[in-house]
C-alpha positions, 0 to 999 in steps of 0.5 A, a space after each residue: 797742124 792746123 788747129 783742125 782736129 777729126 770731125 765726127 764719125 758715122 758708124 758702119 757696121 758690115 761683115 767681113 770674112 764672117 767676123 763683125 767689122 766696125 769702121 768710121 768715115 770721117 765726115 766734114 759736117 764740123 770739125 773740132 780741136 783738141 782742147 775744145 773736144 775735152 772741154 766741150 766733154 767736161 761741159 756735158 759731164 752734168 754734176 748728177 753724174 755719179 760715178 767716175 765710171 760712167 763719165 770716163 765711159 763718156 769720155 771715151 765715147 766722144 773720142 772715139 767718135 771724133 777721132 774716128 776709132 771703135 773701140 776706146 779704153 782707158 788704163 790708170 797706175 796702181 801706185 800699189 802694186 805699180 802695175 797699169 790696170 784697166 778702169 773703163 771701156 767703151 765700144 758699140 755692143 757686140 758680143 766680140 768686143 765684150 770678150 776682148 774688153 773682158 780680157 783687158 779688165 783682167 790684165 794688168 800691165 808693168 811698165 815697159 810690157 804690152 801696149 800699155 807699158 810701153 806707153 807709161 815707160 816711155 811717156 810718148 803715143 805709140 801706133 800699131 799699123 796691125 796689132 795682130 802681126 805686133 809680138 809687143 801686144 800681148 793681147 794679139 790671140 784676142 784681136 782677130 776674134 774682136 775684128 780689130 786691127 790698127 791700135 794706138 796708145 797715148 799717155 795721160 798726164 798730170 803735173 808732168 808724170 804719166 798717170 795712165 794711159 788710153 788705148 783705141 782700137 780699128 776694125 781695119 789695118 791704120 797706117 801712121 798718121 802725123 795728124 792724128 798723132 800730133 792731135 793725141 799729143 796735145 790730148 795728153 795733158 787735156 785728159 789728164 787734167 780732166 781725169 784730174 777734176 774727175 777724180 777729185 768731184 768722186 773723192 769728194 762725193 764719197 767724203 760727203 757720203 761716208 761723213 753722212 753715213 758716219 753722222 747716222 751711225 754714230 748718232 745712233 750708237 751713241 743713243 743705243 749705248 744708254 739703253 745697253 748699259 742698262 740692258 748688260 746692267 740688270 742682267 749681270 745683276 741678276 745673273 749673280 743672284 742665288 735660288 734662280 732656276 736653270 732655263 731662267 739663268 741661261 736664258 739671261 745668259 743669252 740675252 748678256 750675250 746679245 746685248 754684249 754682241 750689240 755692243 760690239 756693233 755699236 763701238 764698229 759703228 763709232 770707230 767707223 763714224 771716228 766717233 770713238 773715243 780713243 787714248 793716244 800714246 807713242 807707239 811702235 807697231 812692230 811691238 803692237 803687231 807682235 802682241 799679236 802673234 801668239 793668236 794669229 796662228 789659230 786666227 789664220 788658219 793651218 793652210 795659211 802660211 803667215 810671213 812677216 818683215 818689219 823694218 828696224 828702228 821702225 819711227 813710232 806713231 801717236 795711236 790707240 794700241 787697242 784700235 791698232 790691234 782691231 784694225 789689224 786683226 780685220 784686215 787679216 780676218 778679211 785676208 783669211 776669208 779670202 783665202 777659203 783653200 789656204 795661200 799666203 798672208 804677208 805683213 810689212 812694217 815700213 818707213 814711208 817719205 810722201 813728197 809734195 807731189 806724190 802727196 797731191 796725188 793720192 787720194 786721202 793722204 798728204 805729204 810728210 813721214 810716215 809708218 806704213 803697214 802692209 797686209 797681203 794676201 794671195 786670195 780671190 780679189 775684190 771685182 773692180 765694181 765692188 772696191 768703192 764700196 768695201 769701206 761702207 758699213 754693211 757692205 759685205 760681198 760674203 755669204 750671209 750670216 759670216 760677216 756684218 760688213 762693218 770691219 773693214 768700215 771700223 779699220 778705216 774710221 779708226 785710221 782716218 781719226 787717227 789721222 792717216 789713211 788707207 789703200 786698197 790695191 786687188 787683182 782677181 785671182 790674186 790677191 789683195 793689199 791694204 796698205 795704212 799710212 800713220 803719221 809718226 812722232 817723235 815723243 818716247 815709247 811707252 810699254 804695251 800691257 800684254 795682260 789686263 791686271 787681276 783686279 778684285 771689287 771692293 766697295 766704300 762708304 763714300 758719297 758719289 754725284 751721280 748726274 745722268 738723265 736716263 732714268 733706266 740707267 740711273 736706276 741700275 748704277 744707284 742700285 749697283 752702288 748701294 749694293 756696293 756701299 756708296 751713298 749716292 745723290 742724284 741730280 738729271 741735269 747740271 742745274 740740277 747738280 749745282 743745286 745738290 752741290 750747293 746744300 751737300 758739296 762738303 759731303 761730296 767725294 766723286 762726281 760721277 756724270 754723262 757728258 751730254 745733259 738735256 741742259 746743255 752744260 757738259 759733264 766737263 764743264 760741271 767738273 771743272 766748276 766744281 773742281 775750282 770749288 773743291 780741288 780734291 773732289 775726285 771725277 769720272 766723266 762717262 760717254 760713249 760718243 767721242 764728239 763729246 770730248 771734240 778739242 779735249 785732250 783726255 790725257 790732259 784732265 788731272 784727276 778726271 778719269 773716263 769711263 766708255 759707254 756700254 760698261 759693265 757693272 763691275 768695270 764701273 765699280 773698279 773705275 770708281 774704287 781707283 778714282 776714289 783711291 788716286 790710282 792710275 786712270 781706266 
């Protein structure tokens, strides 16, 4: 080869035995090499381009322009499912092409079958004089009515191993070419390499978005946990009061409810946005997923039929069993929606090895040993269009007013902050796969409870620090531990604190305080100074926003307890009594 690559093409369009025919003559106006035709691509690919979409399209056109074919597509491994699936195509507009790339986009390949997999088997280009006269294409039923004919298919590379391929199609019959054949070769890396630098700009274009969605959200949640704490408060106050008529007792029902459906939002927010505070331990999900058993049975469904396989001596993961459970039970709930007329849901528990290489490769995930947990289904799919945007809150392809959106958003902050990641594969019409990755650990097991214990209010005639800077709120948790027995002295700041903790601190027995204040001393600080002062002081720092713990390992705080915004009334008068008595922290 000369260096020389295929100048470009001008497109006739004619008629040719009642079908539309495409075909391109080569012109001598310029010619271009392959490595300048990728690069002189990736020079046209403006930064405000933003999707992957729409530049791979472009791609694709300029190949197809240069190198003289109608019709380009391009074909990436789904390391999921390990099948090839089709990801962007390109063709001048005709309703004969759209049929067939409609097809192509709803197929899927295993290596060694069809064009494609034989292209990803083999790692080499392979050339169809005639594809419709080819038993290897499996699309050949389609071509005639597309007025196509020759076909070529050549690998895509990166660090040495196929990660796709690209097929192009003719409206004539196309006899070997060594030329054209040499110059796909030499593309084959230049692509891939440039696939590479694509997918690497959308990742992080969806990092940057998720992390500012995430800020925005737990911004937010953080701010709307005061006020509902103050709303659950007042009304379960008022809820236990005697002589109230019964329109106005249901009536504060329904507005309990709602704050605590509100509350429920708010911790879908901070979980999505890692903002939540969550309590590690060494945890094996075999048992976290077998807690679950008994419920899932009414969860899913009679026409659901629930099939398990978890693998023996399973590695343990540092992880939060409550969010584990919330992130298993959205997926299944999201798997069972899926499945409005009954199929099969399949949950799999494995040991995952991720080399250096493959670590490279996946989008959010790295090398070393991890757990994986597979959550199958045989539903509708998730459209192509929609599989980026299923992470974001709020985004919901449901029917409204049966989904929030946020659940699948919750599943992936709480296991990104737990330091994994999550995969997503889906066919249309066949079903969908989640796949989690968690780090394992090598520290011991610790028991999961199975039921919360029976715990009775009791009060005390203690003096408690109350330091908190929203009035409302102050309020009700004064009122609530008067009620209760408690002498409370109350301070809106840390200075302020301080200067209460100066005239009464030998009377002081719990300190009870926000994590952020106004002044900018924490809740921390405050305690660890007065705790240097009064080693027996007893405290209970309080926040609904993880952010404010950012570097503190909670379990490490000897005789601090914490106490997560929104909380009830009397899941603040337990954490206290337990405080109080030394007993094990909420």
């Amino acid at each position: 080869m000369d260096g020389r690559g295929i100048g470009p093409a001008n497109l006739k369009i004619g008629k040719k035995g009642g079908t539309r025919h495409f075909s391109r003559e080569r012109t001598s106006a310029s010619w271009i090499s392959p490595g300048r035709l990728t690069q002189s691509q990736c020079r046209r690919t403006s930064p405000s381009v933003s999707t992957l979409e729409e530049t791979t399209r472009r791609l694709l056109k300029v190949i197809c322009e240069h190198l003289v074919w109608d019709v380009g597509e391009l074909w990436l491994v789904d390391k999921v499912a390990k099948v090839l699936r089709c990801v962007e195509v390109w063709h001048p507009p005709s309703p004969e092409f759209t049929e067939f790339m409609t097809l192509s986009k709803q197929m899927t390949f295993a290596r060694g079958l069809g064009l494609p997999g034989r292209v990803w088997e083999t790692g080499r280009p392979l050339w169809l004089r005639d594809a419709t006269q080819e038993t290897i294409f499996q699309r050949r039923p389609m071509v005639p009515r597309a007025g196509l004919r020759g076909a070529i298919g050549f690998p895509v590379r990166h660090r040495g191993e196929v990660v796709g391929m690209m097929e192009f199609f003719s409206g004539r019959i196309r006899e070997p070419d060594t030329e054209l054949l040499r110059m796909f070769a030499i593309l084959t890396d230049e692509v891939g390499l440039f696939l590479n630098r694509l997918q690497l700009e959308e990742q992080l274009r969806q990092a940057q978005k998720m992390e500012a969605i995430g800020q925005l959200a737990g911004g937010m949640a953080h701010d709307f946990n005061n006020i509902l704490t103050v709303i659950q408060g007042y009304t379960q106050t008022l809820l236990v009061k005697e002589d109230q008529d019964k329109e106005t007792v249901e009536g504060l029902k329904q507005t309990y409810l709602a704050a605590e459906r509100a509350g429920s939002l708010t911790r879908q927010l901070l979980a999505f946005s890692r903002k939540q505070v969550i309590r590690l331990e060494p945890l094996n999900l075999n048992d976290v997923i077998g807690n679950l058993a008994p419920m899932l049975g009414r969860l899913i469904g009679e026409d659901v039929t629930l099939r398990s396989s978890f693998a023996p001596r399973l590695p343990l993961v540092q992880a939060d069993a409550g969010q584990m459970e919330q992130v298993l039970m959205n997926l299944i709930v999201n798997a069972r929606d899926a499945m409005p007329k009954g199929g099969e849901l399949f949950i799999t528990t494995e040991r995952v090895t991720v080399s250096e290489a493959e670590g490279r490769q996946e989008r959010e995930g790295r090398a070393g040993e991890f757990v994986g947990v597979s959550v199958r289904d045989t539903g509708c799919g998730i459209a192509p269009e929609n599989v980026q945007h299923i992470f974001e809150p709020f985004f919901t392809t449901k029917d409204a007013g049966k989904g929030t959106g946020l659940g699948l958003a919750t599943a992936y902050g709480i296991v990104k902050q737990h330091q994994g990641w999550i995969k997503v594969a889906s066919q249309i019409g066949e079903g969908t796969t989640f796949q989690i990755f968690l780090p394992t650990t090598a520290a011991p097991a610790k028991a999961l409870k199975t039921t919360p214990s029976e715990r009775k209010l009791r009060g005390g005639t203690e003096t408690i620090l109350l330091v908190e800077d929203e009035l409302a709120l102050r309020r009700l948790i004064v009122n609530l531990l008067q009620r209760f027995g408690y002498t409370v002295l109350e301070a809106t700041s840390g200075a302020k604190a301080l200067d209460v903790w100066r005239q009464q601190g030998r009377n002081i027995d719990l300190l009870l305080t926000d994590m952020v204040m106004p002044d900018g001393v924490t809740g921390q600080e405050l305690a660890e100074k007065l705790k240097a002062e009064n080693p027996r002081l007893k405290v209970i720092l309080s926040s609904g926003y993880s952010a404010d713990f950012t570097g503190t390992d909670l379990a490490s705080l000897k005789g601090i307890f914490f106490l997560q915004k929104p909380y009830h009334p009397q899941q603040l008068v337990q954490t206290i009594r337990e405080c109080l008595d030394g007993g094990a922290k909420a």
